[in-house]
Every structure is written in structure tokens, then in C-alpha cells.
C-alpha positions as MATLAB code, in Angstrom:
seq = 'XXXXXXXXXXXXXXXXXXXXXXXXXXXXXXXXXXXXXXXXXXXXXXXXXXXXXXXXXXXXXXXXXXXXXXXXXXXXXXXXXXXXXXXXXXXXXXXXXXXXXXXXXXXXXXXXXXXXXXXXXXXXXXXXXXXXXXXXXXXXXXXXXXXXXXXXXXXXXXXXXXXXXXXXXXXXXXXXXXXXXXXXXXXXXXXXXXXXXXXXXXXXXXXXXXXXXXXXXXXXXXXXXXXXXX';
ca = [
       0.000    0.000    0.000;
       0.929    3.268   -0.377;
       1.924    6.379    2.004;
      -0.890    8.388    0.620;
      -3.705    5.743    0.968;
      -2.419    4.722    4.496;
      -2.367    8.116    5.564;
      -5.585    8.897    4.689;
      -6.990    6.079    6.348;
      -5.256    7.039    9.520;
      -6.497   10.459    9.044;
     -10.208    8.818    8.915;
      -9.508    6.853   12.108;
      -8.489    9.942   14.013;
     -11.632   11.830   13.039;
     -14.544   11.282   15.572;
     -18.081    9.496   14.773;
     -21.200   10.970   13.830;
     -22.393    9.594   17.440;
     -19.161   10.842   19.080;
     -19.773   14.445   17.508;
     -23.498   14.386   19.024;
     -22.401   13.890   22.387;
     -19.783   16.610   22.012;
     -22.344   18.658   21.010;
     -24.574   18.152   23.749;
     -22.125   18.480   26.471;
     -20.325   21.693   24.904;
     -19.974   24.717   27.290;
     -20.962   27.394   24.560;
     -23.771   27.203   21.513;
     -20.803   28.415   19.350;
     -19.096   25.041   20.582;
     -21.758   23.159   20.238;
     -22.699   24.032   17.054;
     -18.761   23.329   16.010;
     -19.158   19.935   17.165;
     -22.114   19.737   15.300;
     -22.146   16.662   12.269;
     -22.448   19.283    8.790;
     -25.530   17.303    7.916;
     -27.392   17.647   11.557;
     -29.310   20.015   11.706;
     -31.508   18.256   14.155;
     -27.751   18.702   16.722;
     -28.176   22.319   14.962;
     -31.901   23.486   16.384;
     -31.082   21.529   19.401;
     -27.564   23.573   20.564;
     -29.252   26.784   19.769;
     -32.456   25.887   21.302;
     -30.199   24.634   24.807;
     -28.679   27.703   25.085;
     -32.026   30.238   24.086;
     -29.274   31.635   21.274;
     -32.785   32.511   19.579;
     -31.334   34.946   16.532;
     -29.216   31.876   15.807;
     -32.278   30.021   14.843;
     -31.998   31.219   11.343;
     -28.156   29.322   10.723;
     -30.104   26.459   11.115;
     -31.076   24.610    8.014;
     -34.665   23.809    6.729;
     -36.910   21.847    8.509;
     -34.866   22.063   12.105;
     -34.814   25.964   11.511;
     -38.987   25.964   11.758;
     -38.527   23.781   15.063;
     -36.275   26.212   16.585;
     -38.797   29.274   16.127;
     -41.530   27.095   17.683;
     -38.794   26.681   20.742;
     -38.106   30.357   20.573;
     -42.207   30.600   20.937;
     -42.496   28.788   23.679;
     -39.988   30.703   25.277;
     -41.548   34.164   24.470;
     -44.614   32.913   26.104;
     -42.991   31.637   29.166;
     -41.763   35.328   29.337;
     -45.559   36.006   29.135;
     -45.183   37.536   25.656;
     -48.304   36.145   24.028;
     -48.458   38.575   21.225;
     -44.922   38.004   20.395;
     -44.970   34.464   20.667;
     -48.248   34.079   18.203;
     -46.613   36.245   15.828;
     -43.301   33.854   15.829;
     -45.797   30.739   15.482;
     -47.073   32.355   12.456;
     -43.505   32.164   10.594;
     -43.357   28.490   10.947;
     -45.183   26.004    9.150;
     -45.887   24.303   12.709;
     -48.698   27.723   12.945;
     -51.363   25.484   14.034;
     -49.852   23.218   16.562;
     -47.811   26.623   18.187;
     -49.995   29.046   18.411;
     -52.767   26.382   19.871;
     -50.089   25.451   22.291;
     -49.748   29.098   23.152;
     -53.117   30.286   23.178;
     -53.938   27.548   25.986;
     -50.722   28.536   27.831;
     -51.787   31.988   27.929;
     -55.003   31.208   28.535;
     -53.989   29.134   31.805;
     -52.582   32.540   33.295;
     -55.950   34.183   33.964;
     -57.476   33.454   37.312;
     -61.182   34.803   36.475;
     -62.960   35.160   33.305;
     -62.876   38.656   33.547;
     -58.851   38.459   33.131;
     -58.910   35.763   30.569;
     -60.962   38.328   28.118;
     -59.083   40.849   29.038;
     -55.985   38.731   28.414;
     -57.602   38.156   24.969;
     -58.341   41.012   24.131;
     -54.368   41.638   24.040;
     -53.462   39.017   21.903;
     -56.200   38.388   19.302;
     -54.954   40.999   16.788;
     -51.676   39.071   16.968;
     -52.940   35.639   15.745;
     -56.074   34.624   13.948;
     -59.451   34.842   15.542;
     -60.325   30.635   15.280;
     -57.009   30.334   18.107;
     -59.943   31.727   20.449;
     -61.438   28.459   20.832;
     -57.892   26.758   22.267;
     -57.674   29.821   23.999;
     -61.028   29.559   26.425;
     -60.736   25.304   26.440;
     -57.132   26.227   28.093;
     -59.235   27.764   30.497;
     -61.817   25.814   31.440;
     -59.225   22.961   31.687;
     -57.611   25.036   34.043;
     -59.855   25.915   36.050;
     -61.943   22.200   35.958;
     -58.229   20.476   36.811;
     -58.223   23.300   40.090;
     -61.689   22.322   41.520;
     -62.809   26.350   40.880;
     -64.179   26.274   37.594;
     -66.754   29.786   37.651;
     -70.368   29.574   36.335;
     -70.973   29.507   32.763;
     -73.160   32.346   33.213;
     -70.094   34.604   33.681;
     -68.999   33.970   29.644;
     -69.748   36.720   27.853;
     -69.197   35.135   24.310;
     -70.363   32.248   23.015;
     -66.609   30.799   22.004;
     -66.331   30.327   26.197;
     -69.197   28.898   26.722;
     -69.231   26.553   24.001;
     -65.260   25.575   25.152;
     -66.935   25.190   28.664;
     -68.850   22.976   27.424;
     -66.299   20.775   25.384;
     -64.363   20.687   28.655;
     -66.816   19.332   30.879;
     -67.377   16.705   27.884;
     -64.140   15.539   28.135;
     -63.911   15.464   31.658;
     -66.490   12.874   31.816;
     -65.072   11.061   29.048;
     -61.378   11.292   30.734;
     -62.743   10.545   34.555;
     -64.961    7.377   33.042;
     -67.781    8.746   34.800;
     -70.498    6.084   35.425;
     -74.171    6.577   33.970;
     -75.207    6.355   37.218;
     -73.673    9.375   38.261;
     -76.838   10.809   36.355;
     -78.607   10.107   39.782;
     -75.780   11.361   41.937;
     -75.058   15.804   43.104;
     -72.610   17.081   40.844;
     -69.141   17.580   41.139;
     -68.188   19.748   43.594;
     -66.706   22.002   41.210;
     -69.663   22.346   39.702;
     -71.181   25.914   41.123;
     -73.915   25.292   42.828;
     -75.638   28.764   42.101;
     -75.227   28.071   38.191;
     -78.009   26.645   36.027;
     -76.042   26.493   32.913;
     -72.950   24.828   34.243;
     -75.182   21.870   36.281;
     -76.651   22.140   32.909;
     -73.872   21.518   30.645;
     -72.362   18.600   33.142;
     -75.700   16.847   32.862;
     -75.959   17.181   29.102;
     -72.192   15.742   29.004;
     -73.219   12.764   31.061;
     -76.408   12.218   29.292;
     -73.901   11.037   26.109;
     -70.231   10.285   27.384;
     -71.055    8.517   30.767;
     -69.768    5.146   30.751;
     -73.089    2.589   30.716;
     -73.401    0.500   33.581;
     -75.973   -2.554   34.855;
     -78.511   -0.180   35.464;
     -77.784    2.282   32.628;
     -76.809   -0.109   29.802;
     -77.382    3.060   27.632;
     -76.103    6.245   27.693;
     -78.968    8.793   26.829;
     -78.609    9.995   22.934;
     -77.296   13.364   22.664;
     -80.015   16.709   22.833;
     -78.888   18.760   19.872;
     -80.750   22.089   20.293;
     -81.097   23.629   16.653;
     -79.011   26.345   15.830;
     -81.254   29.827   14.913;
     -80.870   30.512   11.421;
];
């Protein structure tokens, strides 16, 4: 063989593995260090330094797709900094739009302790993201609030896009908890208000179709549609 051929080879053996650069990467000090350690063709290790080290306005060295993935990191950071309207506005650069700004319309949504803060809180941000994010917005509420035991009365929505979220929420508690049909005979939860017809109303009409049938209820109840007013 060779000197040329042999050196090469040795050159080769001396360089590090794809895997061995990863782990470099990850345990580098700096994002400028991990990004040299970085395989050229990762740009998974790319997104991934950046995103470690919140170097955000590095997110656009990254190469396409990782570079989308790093603005939906950057998101969720803005909105962990409570910048909503920022945050939506980043989501809308990517083409993960849907799955971010849903994610941050509920996480925004979860900060509001009344309804009276979450509209107000909405009121903010909807001229930052498209009005159909509304609906992720209030079910990140009611989730909230149903997961805390101090869900308010559905009388307090003033729009219907909360009350009909309310609504899908108590749904799919029901469906989550496995709530026997029998419960149809039973008080309501207790974070149910007491003083609120159209909350006791809403659990009961969940039941009535996602309770889970029993001896004595072998059927659920079908499901009351109320026509819509044309």
C-alpha cells in the first residue's frame, strides 16, 4: 500500500463518529461550541444547541426543517416570558402555525385566574394571531380551572366561544374521569357551582352522552342537539 492511501486512512480513524460528535455537542460549554461539534448534515444537533442555550437569533443558521422547530422553541420561550403577542406572531412564521400558536393560546389562557382576566388577556393578543385560536384559547381555560376544583359559572362567559369551550371541557372530563351513567342520579361535582343553572346544565348534558353505561344504565342517553337559529 501506499503512504498516501495509508495516511488517509489514519487520518479517517483519528476523526470522531457521527455519534461521538453528538455527544460533544450536547455536552459543549458554549452554543458556538456546540454548534462546532455539530455533524455538517445535523441540523436536528443544529436546532437543538441553539435551542439549549435560548441563542434565539441563531435560529436562522439552522437549516430547513430544524430551523422551523427552533422558532416554535423560541415561541415557547416568548410565552414563558408572558409575551403572548410576540410568541403568536413567531408561530405564524413556521409552518408548525397550528400546533404553536394552539399550544400558546392555551398557555396563555392558563394565566388568567377569572374570566374577567382571561378576556381581558384576549383582548391583548387576538390581533396578533387569527381569531379561530380563540377556541384553544377559552378550552385552556376551562381545563384550568376544571383540573383546580374552581371552575366559575358559565353564566359569567360573555361570548359564546367560552361557553361553548366550557362545554367541550366538561365533555371531556367525563369522558377522561370514566364517569359512570349512574352518576346521572348522583349531586354534581363539587366544582360544579352550585348557584349556576347552565354549568349543572352543561355537566348533565355531558353525562347524558359520554357517561360510561353500567348494569342499570346499559345506555347512555342519545345526545339533545338544540337547533341552531338561522
Amino acid at each position: 500500500m501506499s503512504p498516501a492511501p495509508l495516511l488517509v486512512q489514519l487520518l479517517s480513524a483519528c476523526q470522531p463518529s457521527e455519534a461521538e460528535k453528538l455527544v460533544a455537542a450536547a455536552g459543549a460549554p458554549t452554543v458556538e461550541a456546540a454548534l462546532a461539534a455539530c455533524p455538517e448534515a445535523s441540523g436536528e444537533c443544529q436546532a437543538q444547541a441553539v435551542i439549549r442555550f435560548g441563542a434565539w437569533p441563531r435560529c436562522g443558521e439552522v437549516p430547513d426543517p430544524w430551523d422551523d422547530e427552533c422558532r416554535f422553541r423560541q415561541a415557547e420561550a416568548l410565552e414563558h416570558a408572558d409575551d403572548g403577542s410576540g410568541a403568536f406572531k413567531l408561530c405564524a412564521s413556521t409552518r408548525y402555525v397550528v400546533g404553536c400558536a394552539t399550544h400558546v393560546a392555551g398557555q396563555q389562557a392558563r394565566r388568567a385566574d377569572t374570566i374577567a382576566d382571561a378576556d381581558l388577556r384576549w383582548s391583548t393578543l387576538k390581533d396578533s394571531t387569527d381569531p379561530r385560536y380563540a377556541f384553544a384559547y377559552w378550552r385552556g381555560f376551562w381545563r384550568t380551572h376544571i383540573d383546580r376544583g374552581d371552575a366559575p359559572p358559565l353564566e359569567s362567559c360573555a361570548s359564546r366561544v367560552c361557553s361553548e369551550a366550557a362545554g367541550k371541557e366538561i365533555e371531556a372530563t367525563v369522558d377522561q374521569l370514566a364517569v359512570p351513567c349512574a352518576a346521572l342520579d348522583r349531586p354534581p361535582p363539587g366544582w360544579i357551582p352550585e348557584a349556576s343553572p347552565a354549568s349543572l346544565a352543561a355537566w348533565t348534558e355531558a353525562l347524558s352522552h359520554h357517561c360510561v353505561p353500567d348494569a342499570a344504565h346499559p345506555v347512555p342517553s342519545p345526545l339533545r342537539r338544540v337547533p341552531e337559529k338561522r
